[in-house]
N, C-alpha and C positions, 0 to 999 in steps of 0.2 A: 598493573605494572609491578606491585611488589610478590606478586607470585610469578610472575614473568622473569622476575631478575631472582628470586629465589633458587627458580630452576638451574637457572643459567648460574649459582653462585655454586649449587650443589654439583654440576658440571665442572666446574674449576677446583671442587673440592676432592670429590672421588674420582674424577676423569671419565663419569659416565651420568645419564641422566638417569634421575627417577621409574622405578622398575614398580609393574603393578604388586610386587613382593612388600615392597616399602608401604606401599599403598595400601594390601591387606594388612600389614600388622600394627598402621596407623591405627588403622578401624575397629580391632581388637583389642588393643594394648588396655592393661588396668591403670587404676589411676597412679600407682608407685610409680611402675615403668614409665609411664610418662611422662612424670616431673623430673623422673632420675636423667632421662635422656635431654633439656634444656639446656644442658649443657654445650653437648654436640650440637644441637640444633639450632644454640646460637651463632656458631660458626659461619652456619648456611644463612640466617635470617638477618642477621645484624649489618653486613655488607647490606645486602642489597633492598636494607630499609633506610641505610644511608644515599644509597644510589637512586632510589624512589624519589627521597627527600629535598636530594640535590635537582635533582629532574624536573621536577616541579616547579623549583624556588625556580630555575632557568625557564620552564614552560609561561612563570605567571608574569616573570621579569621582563622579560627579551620577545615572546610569540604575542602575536597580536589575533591567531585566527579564533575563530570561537572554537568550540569541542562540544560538541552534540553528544551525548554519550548514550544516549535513549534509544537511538538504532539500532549500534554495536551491540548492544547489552539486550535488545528486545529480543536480535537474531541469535544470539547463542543462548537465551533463555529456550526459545522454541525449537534449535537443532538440540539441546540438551534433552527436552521433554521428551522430544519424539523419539529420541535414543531411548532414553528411561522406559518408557510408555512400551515403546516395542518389547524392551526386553522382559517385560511385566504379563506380554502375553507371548511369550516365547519360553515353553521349556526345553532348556539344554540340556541338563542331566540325564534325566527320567521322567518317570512319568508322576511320578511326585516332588521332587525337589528341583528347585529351579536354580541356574545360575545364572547370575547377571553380569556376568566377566564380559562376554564375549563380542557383543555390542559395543559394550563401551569402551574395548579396548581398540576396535574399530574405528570409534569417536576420538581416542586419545592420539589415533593414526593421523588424522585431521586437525584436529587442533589438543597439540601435545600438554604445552607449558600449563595453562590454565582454563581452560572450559571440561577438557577433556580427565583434568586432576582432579578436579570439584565433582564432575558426573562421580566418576570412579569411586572418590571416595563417600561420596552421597549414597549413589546403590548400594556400596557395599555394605557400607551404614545400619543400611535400611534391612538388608538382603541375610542382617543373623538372625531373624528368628526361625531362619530352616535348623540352627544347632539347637532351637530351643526345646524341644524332644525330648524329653527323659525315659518315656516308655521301651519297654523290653524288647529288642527287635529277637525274633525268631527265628531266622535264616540264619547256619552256618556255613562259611566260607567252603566252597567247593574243594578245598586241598585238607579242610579238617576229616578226619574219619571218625569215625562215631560208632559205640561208645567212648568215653574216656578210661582210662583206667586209673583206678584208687591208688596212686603213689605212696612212699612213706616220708615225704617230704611235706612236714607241717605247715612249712614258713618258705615260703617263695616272694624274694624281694627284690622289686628295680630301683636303685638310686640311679636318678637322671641327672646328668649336669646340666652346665647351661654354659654354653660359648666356650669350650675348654678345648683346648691345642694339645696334642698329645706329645708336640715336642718339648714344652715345659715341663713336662714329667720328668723328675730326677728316676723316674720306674722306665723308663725309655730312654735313658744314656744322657738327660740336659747334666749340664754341669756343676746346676747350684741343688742341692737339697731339696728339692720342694714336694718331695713325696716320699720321705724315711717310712712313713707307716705303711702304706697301703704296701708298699715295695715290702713291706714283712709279712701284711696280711696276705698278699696274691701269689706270693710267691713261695709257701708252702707244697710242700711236695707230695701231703696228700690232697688233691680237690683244687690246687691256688693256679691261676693262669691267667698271665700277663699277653695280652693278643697283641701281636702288631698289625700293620697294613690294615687298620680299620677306617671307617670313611661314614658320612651321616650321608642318608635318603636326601637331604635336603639343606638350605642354610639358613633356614628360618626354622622358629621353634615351632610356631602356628601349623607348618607341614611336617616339620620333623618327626613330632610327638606321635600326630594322627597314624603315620607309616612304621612309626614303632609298637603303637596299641591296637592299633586297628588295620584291615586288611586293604586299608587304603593303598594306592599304588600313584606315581608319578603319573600318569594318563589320566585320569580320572577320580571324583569323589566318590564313585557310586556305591564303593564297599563301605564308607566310612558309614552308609543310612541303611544301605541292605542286610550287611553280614552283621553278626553278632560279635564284639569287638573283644581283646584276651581280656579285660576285666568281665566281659557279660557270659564268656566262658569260663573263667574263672569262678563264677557265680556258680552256673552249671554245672559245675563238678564238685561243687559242694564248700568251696572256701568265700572265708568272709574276707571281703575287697576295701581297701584303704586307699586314701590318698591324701596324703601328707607333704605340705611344703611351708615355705618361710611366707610370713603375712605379706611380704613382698611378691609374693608368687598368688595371691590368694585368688579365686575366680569367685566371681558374682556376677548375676543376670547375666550379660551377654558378653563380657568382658572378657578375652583369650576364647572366644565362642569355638573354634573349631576345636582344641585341643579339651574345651571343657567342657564338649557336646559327650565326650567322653569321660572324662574326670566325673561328671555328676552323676555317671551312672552305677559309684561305689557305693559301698554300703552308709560308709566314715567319708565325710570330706573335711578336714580339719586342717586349720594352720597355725603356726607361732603366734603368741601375742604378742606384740609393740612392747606394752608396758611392762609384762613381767621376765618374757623369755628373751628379748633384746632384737636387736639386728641380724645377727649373724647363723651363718647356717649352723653354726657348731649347734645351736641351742634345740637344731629337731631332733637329734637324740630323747630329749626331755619329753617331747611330742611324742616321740614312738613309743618310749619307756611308758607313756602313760597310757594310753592305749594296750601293749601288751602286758601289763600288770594288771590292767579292770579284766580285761576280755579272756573267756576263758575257752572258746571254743578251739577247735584243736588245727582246725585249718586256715592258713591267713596267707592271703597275696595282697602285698603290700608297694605301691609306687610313691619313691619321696623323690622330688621334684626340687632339684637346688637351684638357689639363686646365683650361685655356682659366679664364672668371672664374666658377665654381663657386664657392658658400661654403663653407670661409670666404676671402675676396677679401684677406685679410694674406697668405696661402701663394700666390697664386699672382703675384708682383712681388718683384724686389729692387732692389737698395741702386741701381745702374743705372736704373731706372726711376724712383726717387725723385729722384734728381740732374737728371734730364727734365724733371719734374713738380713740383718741389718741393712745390708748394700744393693738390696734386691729393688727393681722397679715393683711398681705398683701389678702390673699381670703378673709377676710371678706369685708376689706375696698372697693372690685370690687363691690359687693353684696349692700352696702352702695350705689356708684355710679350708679348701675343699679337703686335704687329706687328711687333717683332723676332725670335718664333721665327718668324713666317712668310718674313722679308725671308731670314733663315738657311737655312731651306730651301730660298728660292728661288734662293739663292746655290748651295746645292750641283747641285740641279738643272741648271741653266745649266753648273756644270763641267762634268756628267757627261753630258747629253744636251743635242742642237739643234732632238729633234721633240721635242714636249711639250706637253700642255694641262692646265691647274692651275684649279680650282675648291675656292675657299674660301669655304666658308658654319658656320653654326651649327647646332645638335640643337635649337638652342628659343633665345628670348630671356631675358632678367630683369627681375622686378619689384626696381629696383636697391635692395638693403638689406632686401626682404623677402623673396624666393625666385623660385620658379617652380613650378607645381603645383598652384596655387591657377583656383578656379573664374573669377575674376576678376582684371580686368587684362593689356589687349592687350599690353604691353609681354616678357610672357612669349612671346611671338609672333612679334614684331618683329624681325629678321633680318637681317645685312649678307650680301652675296652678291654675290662676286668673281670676275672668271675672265680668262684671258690662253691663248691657242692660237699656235705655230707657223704653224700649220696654218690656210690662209686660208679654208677652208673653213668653221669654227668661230670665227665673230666674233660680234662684238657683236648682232648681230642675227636671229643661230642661235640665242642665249640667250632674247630677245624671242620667238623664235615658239613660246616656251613659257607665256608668260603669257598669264591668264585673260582672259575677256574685261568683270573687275570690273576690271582692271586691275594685280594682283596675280600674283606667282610663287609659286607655292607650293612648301613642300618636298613635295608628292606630285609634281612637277613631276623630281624629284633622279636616277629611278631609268630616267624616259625621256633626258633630257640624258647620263647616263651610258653610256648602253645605245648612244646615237649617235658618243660617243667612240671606245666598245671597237668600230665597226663595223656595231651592228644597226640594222636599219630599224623604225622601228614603224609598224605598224597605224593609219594618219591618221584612220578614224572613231573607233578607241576612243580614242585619245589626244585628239582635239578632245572627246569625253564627258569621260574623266576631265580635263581642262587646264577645263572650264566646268562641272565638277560641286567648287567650291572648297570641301572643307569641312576640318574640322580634329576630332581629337578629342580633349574633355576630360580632365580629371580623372576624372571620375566614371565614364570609359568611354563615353561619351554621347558623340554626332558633330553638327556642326552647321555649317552652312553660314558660311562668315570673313566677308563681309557683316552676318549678323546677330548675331555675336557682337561683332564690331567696331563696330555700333551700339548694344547692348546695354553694353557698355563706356567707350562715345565718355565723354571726359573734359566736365564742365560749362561 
């Protein structure tokens, strides 16, 4: 009953019910994220452990029949197994990696609220240790060309956001300040460019990430275990691979599994420490700085990973940014802080290297004050997308011959731009396919073309 009124309270909350989107990144989330999100989740829980409560006290008060409950619970212990069970000898994927979606979202067809939320979230559960892999896959993606060539860009770096609206950018026309720096560092007039009409692959981070590092695609996982991913390329043409984020972000064992079925494959996996380096993203500067003052090798592709304005949007700003902002709500001030851990980084960078090309974008946008995740609302979408090159060869208009021709960047757009960085060529027909094939995928697993979601969404 209180998963039954749960569903039904998150129905009354966001105006749609639980998406298996939600459902994977239950299954994945680290232990931070998910004590940071009780907050919201009490919203949804707390109603309808009142409503259980009340029901009860009425069911023990006032009903006189008995409640057998040995049946009900027998039959959907055994319609659950034999779902589970099927999908256990059923590969979807390939002919190695299996997925256990597809059944059970079958199951969730039939019984939605609760038998069908427990399978899902149980398989899925069970269903990471196909991210568990760290070995070298061999295969490169059929659009790379091979060899690579020896570029003279030393330091190739992705700063990821995390949940950032690109309309809060005072670098995009918002109204209040909330990005003086970056608006100085991108918009230098040799290498700096400021992208508009940019848009994330996805609105979750768990797919986001995969479709920016890896050749994963909206249809399918299968490139994310076949093809060799831009960090295991990056390996391959000779640079040493980091991955850096806030102890908030940090992965372990099977924890953010699909995004750090990838992450584990760098050379450096390192994060902030709690006690010395603090909360906030400013302090991975400190993290990079220390890294690039040990390491002396000459070539480094490096991805830092922000905690960036994820909820809840009080954790990720301090008292510095409030002093900025004074009047500012809670989203903008995150958006603040992100532009000072970027300017910080870029600070270190510039000490330490002269060749360099730095691409700052987002995993997804924010529906701001309600989430991201959700079947609706472009704003989950909506993406700022930044970048500045030494290297005259990667300017502002190497960026452009990535965009669709709706007029859009997409983040499926993330893992060709990158792939040109570390040196590869790609394949001009498949890449004009995929660069005018724009689609994105939901929540629900469902893929669909950014056009029509974006008019399906257009505000009145």
């Amino acid at each position: 009953m209180f998963l039954l009124l749960s569903e039904i309270s998150y129905l009354i909350y966001f105006g749609e019910v639980i998406s298996e989107g939600v459902l994977d990144s239950i299954s994945e989330t680290n232990t931070y994220e998910a004590f940071s999100m009780l907050k919201p989740v009490l919203f949804i829980t707390v109603p309808a452990l009142i409503m259980t409560v009340i029901i009860l006290f009425i069911y023990k008060k006032f009903i006189t029949v008995r409640f057998r409950p040995i049946l009900p619970l027998t039959y959907y212990l055994i319609i659950g197994t034999i779902f589970i069970s099927f999908n256990n000898d059923t590969e979807i994927e390939n002919d190695t990696h299996k997925d256990y979606r597809l059944n059970l979202i079958i199951l969730r067809g039939f019984y939605p609220a609760v038998v069908g939320n427990v399978a899902y979230l149980g398989a899925t559960y069970l269903s990471t240790d196909i991210y568990a892999d760290t070995s070298e896959i061999e295969v490169f993606n059929d659009a790379v060309i091979l060899p690579p060539q020896n570029l003279n860009d030393n330091l190739v770096v992705l700063i990821m956001g995390e949940s950032s609206l690109f309309s809060r950018y005072s670098a995009y026309g918002y109204h209040k300040s909330t990005t003086p720096l970056m608006e100085e560092i991108f918009n230098q007039k040799n290498g700096g460019c400021i992208i508009s009409n940019s848009h994330s692959s996805a609105s979750f981070t768990r797919d986001s990430i995969p479709m920016t590092l890896s050749f994963n695609i909206p249809e399918s996982n299968n490139n994310l275990f076949d093809n060799k991913s831009i960090i295991e390329m990056a390996k391959y043409n000779n640079y040493k691979t980091y991955w850096l984020a806030s102890y908030r972000q940090s992965i372990k064992g099977p924890s953010n599994a699909k995004f750090g079925f990838i992450a584990r494959k760098s050379d450096v996996l390192d994060f902030t420490d709690k006690e010395t380096e603090g909360r906030q993203d400013v302090n991975l500067s400190k993290l990079l700085e220390k890294h690039l003052k040990k390491d002396s090798v000459t070539k480094k592709f490096i991805v830092i990973h922000l905690r960036g304005s994820h909820q809840p949007y009080s954790d990720g700003y301090d008292e510095i940014d409030k002093q900025a902002l004074p009047d500012a709500e809670n989203y903008d001030l995150t958006i603040h802080h992100t532009d000072r851990t970027v300017k910080a980084i870029y600070d270190v960078i510039n000490k330490y290297s002269s060749n360099y090309s730095i691409i700052y974008t987002s995993d997804h946008g924010e529906i701001v004050n309600l989430g991201h995740g959700l079947s609706k609302g472009v704003d989950q979408f909506l993406i700022p997308f930044m970048f500045i090159s030494t290297n005259n060869r990667f300017d502002c208009q190497f960026i452009e011959s990535f965009r669709s021709s709706n007029g859009y960047l997409s983040g499926l757009m993330n893992k060709y731009i990158l792939s040109n960085l570390l040196g590869y060529q790609i394949d001009q027909s498949i890449l004009d396919k995929e660069k005018n094939n724009d689609r994105i995928l939901l929540p629900d697993n469902q893929n669909m073309l950014f056009l029509d979601y974006l008019k399906l969404n257009k505000q009145p």
